[in-house]
C-alpha positions, 0 to 999 in steps of 0.5 A, a space after each residue: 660079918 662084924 657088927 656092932 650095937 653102939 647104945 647107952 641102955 644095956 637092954 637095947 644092947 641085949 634086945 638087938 644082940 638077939 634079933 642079930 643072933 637069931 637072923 644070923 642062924 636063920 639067914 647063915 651069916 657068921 656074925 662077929 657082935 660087938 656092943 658099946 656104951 658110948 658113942 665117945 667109947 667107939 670113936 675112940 676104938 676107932 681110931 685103932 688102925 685095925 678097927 674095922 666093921 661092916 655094919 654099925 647099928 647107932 643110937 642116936 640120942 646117948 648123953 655127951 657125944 650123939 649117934 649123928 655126930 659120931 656118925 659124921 667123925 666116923 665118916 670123916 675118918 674113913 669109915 664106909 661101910 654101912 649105918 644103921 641108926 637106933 632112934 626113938 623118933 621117925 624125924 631123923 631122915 636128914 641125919 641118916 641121909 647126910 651120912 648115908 645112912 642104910 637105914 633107920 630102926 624106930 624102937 618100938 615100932 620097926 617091926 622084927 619083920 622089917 628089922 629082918 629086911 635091914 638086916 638082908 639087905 646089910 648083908 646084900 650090901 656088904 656082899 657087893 662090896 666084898 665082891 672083887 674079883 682078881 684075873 691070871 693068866 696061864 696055859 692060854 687061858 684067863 680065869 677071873 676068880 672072886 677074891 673071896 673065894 681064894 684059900 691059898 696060893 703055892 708057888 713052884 720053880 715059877 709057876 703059881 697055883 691059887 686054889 680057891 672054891 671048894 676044890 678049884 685051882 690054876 695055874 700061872 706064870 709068876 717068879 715069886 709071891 711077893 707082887 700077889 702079897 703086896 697087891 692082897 695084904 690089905 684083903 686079909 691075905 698072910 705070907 705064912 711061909 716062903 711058897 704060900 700065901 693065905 687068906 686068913 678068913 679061912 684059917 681054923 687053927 695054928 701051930 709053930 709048923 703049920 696051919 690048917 684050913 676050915 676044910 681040913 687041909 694042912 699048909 706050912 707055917 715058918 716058925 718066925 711067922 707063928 707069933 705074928 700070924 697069931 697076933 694078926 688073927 686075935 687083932 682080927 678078932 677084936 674086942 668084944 
């Protein structure tokens, strides 16, 4: 889960990098935490096709460009996911509803308690957003898989494998890879080599000849394919 604090004060970053830190280790959530000092400064990152986030905690009085109206632009260009604002008073209702806001933290009143149920239900709510599902056909079965789930594919003499879960897999009909990359590379899905197709969340490391999964299993990788693979996880990564 990536998620970025967007304030002006260093100590409020700091507060709410920790709260965020420590709910992650309670909760099992792999947290990506980004902080900015601007509001102007994260607009700007936004612009970057390969910005993403899936929870930005705004403060909404900074100097120059506020957390509301960033929080309009980001809207403006295409940002969906949620918001949470960091604000000092309990009368910003109406800019956290115009943008669709999850929810309002007031600092120095929102309880670590309560700030712990945002936190939950940005995770609930990033969950069924990500939930989506992909179905094949083969053997006179459908099997309806969570994409989320998915490892890898594997492609043999026209028939596909997708494996996905700890150990699950099936097996369909499809001349090649190409209809399943095109239809996933917006999902974090890599034509790694020739025959497979793999989703980059699980990716734990890479060499020039091969990639190998968080569960230990090792896949082909084409050479020609290392330096833009590797490019794809750092852009991944961002900025800290």
């Amino acid at each position: 889960m990536k998620v970025i604090i967007c304030d002006d004060k260093p100590q409020e970053r700091e507060r709410y990098s920790g709260m965020l830190e420590k709910l992650s280790a309670k909760h099992e959530v792999q947290l990506e935490l980004f902080t900015y000092d601007s509001a102007t400064s994260l607009l700007f990152e936004s612009q970057d096709s390969r910005f993403t986030a899936d929870l930005i905690f705004m403060d909404i009085n900074m100097p120059g460009l506020t957390g509301d109206e960033a929080a309009h632009r980001l809207r403006e260009n295409g940002y969906v996911n949620d918001i949470v604002f960091l604000t000092v008073s309990k009368n910003h209702f109406r800019e956290a509803f115009d943008v669709k806001a999850l929810h309002y933290v007031v600092k120095g009143e929102t309880t670590e308690a309560d700030f712990e149920k945002i936190f939950i239900r940005a995770i609930q709510s990033q969950s069924e957003k990500k939930q989506k599902y992909v179905s094949y056909c083969g053997g006179g079965e459908t099997r309806n898989i969570p994409l989320s789930s998915i490892r890898y594919y594997e492609t043999r003499k026209g028939i596909v494998t997708v494996y996905y879960d700890k150990d699950n897999s099936f097996d369909f009909p499809q001349e090649n890879m190409s209809e399943i990359e095109n239809d996933l590379s917006e999902y974090g899905f890599f034509r790694n080599y020739r025959s497979f197709l793999v989703a980059l969340a699980f990716i734990d490391s890479i060499t020039y000849t091969e990639v190998t999964l968080r569960d230990g299993k090792k896949i082909p990788l084409s050479r020609h394919k290392y330096a833009e693979l590797k490019e794809t996880l750092k852009a991944g990564s961002g900025r800290r």
